[in-house]
N, C-alpha and C positions, 0 to 999 in steps of 0.2 A: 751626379752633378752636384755639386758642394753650392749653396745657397745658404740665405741669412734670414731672418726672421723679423718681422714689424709687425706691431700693436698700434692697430691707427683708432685715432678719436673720429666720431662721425658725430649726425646732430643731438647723440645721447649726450655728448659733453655736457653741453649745455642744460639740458635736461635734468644734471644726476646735479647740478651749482645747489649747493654751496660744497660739497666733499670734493669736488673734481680742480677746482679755483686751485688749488697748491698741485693738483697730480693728475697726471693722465687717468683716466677711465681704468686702465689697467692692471693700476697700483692701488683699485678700492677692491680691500678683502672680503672674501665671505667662501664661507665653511671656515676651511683651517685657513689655507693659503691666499696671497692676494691675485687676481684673474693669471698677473703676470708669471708668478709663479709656476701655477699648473701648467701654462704653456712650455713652459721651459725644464719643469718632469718629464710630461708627456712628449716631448720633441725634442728633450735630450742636447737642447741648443740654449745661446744666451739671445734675448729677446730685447731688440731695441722699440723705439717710440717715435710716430708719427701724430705730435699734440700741436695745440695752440704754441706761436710764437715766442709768446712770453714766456712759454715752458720751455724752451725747445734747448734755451742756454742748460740746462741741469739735468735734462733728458733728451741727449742730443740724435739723429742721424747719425748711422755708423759713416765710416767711408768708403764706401763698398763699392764695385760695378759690377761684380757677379750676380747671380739672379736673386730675385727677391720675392720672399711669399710675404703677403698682405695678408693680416687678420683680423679681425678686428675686436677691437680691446675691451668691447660688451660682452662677448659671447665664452662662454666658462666651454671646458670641453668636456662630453660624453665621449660616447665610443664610437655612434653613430657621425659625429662631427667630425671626430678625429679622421676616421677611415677615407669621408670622402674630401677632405681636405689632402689626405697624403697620396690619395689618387691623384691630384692635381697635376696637370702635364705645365709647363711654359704657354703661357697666353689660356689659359685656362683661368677659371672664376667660379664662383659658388655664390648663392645667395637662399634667402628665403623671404615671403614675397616682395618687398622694394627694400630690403635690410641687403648690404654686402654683407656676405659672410665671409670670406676672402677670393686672395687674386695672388695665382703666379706671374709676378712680372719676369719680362728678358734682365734688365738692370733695374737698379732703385731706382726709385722717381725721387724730386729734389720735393723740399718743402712746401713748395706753391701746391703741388698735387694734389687736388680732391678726390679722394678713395669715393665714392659714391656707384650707385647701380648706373646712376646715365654714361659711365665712364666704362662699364662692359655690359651692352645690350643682349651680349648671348650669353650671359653666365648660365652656369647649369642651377640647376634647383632642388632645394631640400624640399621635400614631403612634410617631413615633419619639424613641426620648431624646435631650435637647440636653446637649452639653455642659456639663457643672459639677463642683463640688468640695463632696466631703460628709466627707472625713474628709483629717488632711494628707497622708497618703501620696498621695492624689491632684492635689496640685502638681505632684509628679515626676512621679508616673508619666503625667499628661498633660501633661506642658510641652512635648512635642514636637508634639502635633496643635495648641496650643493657641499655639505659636511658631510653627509655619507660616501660619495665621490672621492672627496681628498681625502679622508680614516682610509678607504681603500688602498689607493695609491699609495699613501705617506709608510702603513705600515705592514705593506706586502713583501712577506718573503724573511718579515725580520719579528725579532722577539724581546718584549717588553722588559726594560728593568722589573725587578722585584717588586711586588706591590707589600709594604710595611703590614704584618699582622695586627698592628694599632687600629687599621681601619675597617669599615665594615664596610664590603664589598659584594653587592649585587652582579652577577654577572659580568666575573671575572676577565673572559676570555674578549671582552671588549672593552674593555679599560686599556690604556697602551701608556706608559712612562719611558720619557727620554731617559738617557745617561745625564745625574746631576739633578735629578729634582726631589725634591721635597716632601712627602704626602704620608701626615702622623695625624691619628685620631679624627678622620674625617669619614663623612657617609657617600659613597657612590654608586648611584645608580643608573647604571648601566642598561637596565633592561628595555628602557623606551627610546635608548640613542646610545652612540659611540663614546667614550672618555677620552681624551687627547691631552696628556699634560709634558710639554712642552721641557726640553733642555733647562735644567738651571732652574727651573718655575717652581714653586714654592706652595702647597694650600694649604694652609693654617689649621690647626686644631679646631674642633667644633663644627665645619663647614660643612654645609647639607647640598650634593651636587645631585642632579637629576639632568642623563644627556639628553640630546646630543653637548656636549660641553669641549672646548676647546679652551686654554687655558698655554698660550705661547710662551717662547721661550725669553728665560727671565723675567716672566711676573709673578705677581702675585697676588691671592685670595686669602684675603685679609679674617682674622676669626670670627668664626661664627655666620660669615656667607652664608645666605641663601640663592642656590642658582637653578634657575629652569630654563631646559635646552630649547630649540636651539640657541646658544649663545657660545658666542666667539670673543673671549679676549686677548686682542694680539701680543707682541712685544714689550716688552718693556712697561708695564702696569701695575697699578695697582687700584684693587676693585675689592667693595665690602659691603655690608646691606643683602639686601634684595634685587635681584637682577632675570629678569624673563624676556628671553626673547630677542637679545640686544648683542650690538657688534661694535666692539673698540678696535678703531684701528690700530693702535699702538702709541705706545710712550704716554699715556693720561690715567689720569686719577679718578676714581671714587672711592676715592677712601674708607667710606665713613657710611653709618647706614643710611637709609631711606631707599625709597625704590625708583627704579628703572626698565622700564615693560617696551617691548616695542620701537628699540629705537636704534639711531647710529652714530656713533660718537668718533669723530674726526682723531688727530694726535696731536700732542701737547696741549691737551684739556684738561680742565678741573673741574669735577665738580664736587660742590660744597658739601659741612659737613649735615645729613638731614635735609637733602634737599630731595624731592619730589619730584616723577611728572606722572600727568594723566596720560591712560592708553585709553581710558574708554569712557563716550560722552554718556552722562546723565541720561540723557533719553536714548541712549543704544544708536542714535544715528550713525550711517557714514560718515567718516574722521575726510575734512580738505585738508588738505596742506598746500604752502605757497609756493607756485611756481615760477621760476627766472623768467622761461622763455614767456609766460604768458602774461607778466607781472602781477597775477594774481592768485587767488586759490582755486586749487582744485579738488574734484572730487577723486578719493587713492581707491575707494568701491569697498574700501574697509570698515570693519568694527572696530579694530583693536588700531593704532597708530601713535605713537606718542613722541620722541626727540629726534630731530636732527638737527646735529651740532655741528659746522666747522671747524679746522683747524685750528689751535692757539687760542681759542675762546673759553671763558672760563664762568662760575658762577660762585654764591658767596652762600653764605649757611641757608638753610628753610628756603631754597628759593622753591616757589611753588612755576613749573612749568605748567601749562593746559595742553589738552588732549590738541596733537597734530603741531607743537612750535617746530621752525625753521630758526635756530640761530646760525649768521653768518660766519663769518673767520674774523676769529681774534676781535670775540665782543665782550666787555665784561658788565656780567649782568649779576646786579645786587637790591636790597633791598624788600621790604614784604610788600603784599597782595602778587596777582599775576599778573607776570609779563607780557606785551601783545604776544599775539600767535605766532609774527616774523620780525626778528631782529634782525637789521640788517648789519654788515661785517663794520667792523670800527664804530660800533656802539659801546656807550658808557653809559650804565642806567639802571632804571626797570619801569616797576610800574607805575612808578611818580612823576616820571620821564626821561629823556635820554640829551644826552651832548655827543660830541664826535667824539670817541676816542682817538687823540694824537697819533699819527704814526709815530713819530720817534718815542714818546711811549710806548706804546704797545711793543716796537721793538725791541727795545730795552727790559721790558718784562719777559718777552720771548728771548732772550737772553740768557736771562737767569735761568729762566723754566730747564730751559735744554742745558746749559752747564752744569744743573744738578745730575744727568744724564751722561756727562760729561761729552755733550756734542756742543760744536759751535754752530752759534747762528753764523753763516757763510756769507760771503757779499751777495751770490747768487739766491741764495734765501732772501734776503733784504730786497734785492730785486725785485722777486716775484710777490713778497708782500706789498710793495708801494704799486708795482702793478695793481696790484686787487684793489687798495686800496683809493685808489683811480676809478677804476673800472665801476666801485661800488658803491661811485659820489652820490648817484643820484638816487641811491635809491633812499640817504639818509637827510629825508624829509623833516629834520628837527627845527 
C-alpha cells in the first residue's frame, strides 16, 4: 500500500526557539544530515511537514488522501526506531512514554490536526528511548552518536575520492571525500571520529582537523583551521579560527579566527572577525540558558555550553559572547564588553544597549546576505521574517 510521509512539530517547537522560528524541527541538522534528510535515506521517500502556520506557506502539506505515516520531526532514526515504525499496520501508533513517536493514519489529517499521545491512547510502546532533540543544547551534545549514524548510511557501499598525498592522514579508511572537493596540506585525524568532506568543499592548507568532523557540500575551512569533532559545518560556509564542538546549519560565516566551543549557529549568519564565546563558566558551574517557553533561564545540567545563534543574525569584530548566550533571528550585535546572556530577534546593539532593529532593515541586509549566495530573499521569506518579528515584540524590553 503506497503511502506518504509527514514530519510533524510537537511542543519541542517551541522549546528548540530561536533555530526553529524560520524552519520546522526537522530541517535542524545534526551529525551530517538535517533530521529530515535521514528520514528520507532511510524510507527511501520524499518527506513533507506538519509546522506552525506561519511556516506552513514554504513548508506546505502535500495533497494527498492516501494513507499517511506521522513522525515526528525530533526524533533522528536508529535501527531500533526504524524497524518498529515500518512495522506499523493503518490505525497503528508508537510512542515512548507521553512523546508520539509516530502514527499510521487511514488519510492525511488537515492542519488543525494535533499529532499528540491524547490523540492515540493505545499506541504501542518503545522500551527504549530513541534518539532526538528537545532542547538546543542537544544538537551538540549529540552530534557525535548522531554523525556516527549518517558516516554510516551516507558512505555505505561506496568509495572515497582520492585523498591528496599533500596531507597527513590519520586513519585513512575513515576519512570519506565527495566527487569535487578540495583537501591540500591539511592534518586529519580520524582516529577519534569519522572525516566527512562534502561535494565541492574545500579545506585550506595548514588546517588541523580532529573527528568526528563534517565539513558539507560547498564550504569551506578557511587556512590554518583548528577543528575538534564533533562538529558539523553544513552548506554553503565558510568557517576559520578555532571551532570544538559546534554545528552550522548552513550558508554562514566565520571567517576569521577566534573561537567557537559548544554551540549552534543558525544560517545566513556572521560572525565577526576575532570574536569569542565562553563555553565554560569561571567557577565550572552548570551553563542556564534562556528558554522561550519559560521566559526564562534554565538550568542545560551542563559544564561546557556556549552559543546559540538564530537565523540571519550577525555580529561585529571582538565580540565577546558569555558562557550559555541565546541570540535571537536576525540581531545585530556590535560593540565591546559583553552582551547580555539573551538577545532577543531584531535587536540592534550590545553591551551599551540595544534599539529595535527595523524590519525593513534587516530585510534588506538579508538580501544582500543571500544574493552573494546567489539566492533570493522570496516574498515567502519576508513573510515569515515580519511574522517573527511580530511574534518577538515583546520580548524586546528596550
Amino acid at each position: 500500500m503506497e503511502k506518504h510521509v509527514i514530519l510533524f512539530d510537537d511542543s519541542r517547537w517551541a522549546h528548540l526557539l530561536p533555530l526553529t522560528y524560520t524552519r520546522p524541527v526537522s530541517l535542524i541538522r545534526i551529525g551530517i544530515l538535517t533530521i529530515k534528510e535521514k528520514w528520507e535515506k532511510i524510507l527511501s521517500v520524499n518527506c513533507y511537514f506538519h509546522t506552525k502556520d506561519y511556516l506552513s506557506e514554504k513548508f506546505p502539506l502535500p495533497k494527498y488522501k492516501a494513507p499517511c505515516l506521522l513522525i515526528n520531526g525530533g526524533v533522528l532514526p536508529d535501527k531500533t526506531v526504524v524497524k518498529r515504525i515500518q512495522s506499523l499496520k493503518v490505525g497503528d501508533s508508537l510512542a515512548y512514554n507521553s512523546t508520539l513517536i509516530a502514527a499510521y493514519l487511514p488519510t492525511q489529517p488537515d492542519s488543525s490536526f494535533l499529532p499528540n499521545l491524547e490523540a492515540f491512547p493505545s499506541a504501542q510502546r518503545l522500551s527504549d528511548e530513541p534518539l532526538m532533540v528537545f532542547h538546543p543544547w542537544d544538537i551538540f551534545t549529540l552530534n557525535g552518536r548522531a554523525f556516527e549514524i549518517d558516516f554510516e548510511m551516507i558512505t555505505f557501499s561506496r568509495k572515497s575520492q582520492p585523498i591528496s598525498p599533500t596531507n597527513n592522514v590519520l586513519n585513512p579508511e575513515r576519512v570519506f571525500v565527495e566527487e569535487g572537493a578540495k583537501v591540500e596540506c591539511a592534518t586529519l585525524n580520524a582516529q577519534t571520529g569519522p572525516i566527512y568532506i562534502g561535494a565541492n568543499a574545500e579545506v585550506m592548507e595548514g588546517s588541523l582537523v580532529r573527528g568526528p568532523f563534517a565539513l558539507c557540500e560547498s564550504s569551506t575551512l578557511k587556512l590554518g583551521a583548528k577543528i575538534y569533532g564533533p562538529t558539523t559545518i553544513g552548506p554553503g560556509c565558510k568557517v576559520g579560527g578555532e571551532v570544538n564542538n559546534s554545528i552550522f546549519f548552513g550558508n554562514s560565516n566565520k571567517a576569521h579566527d577566534g573561537f567557537l566551543g559548544n554551540s549552534v549557529i543558525g544560517e545566513w549568519c556572521n560572525i565577526g572577525a576575532d570574536s569569542n564565546n565562553s563555553n565554560l563558566k569561571n567557577n565550572y558551574a552548570e551553563v542556564k540558558l534562556w528558554c522561550y517557553v519559560k521566559q526564562s533561564f534554565v538550568n542545560t545540567g551542563l559544564q561546557f555550553c556556549g552559543l546559540i545563534m538564530g537565523d540571519h543574525s550577525k555580529c561585529g569584530i571582538n565580540t565577546m559572547f558569555n558562557t550559555g548566550t541565546t541570540v535571537g533571528v536576525s540581531a545585530n550585535i556590535f560593540g565591546d564588553g559583553f552582551p547580555r546572556n539573551f538577545i532577543p530577534c531584531f535587536s540592534w546593539g550590545g553591551a551599551q544597549g540595544y534599539t529595535v532593529y527595523k524590519l525593513e532593515k534587516a530585510l534588506e541586509t538579508a538580501q544582500k546576505v543571500m544574493e552573494r549566495r546567489g539566492v533570493l530573499l522570496e516574498k515567502i521569506d519576508i513573510n515569515i521574517l515580519s511574522k517573527i518579528f511580530e511574534l518577538s515584540s515583546e520580548q524586546r524590553h528596550f
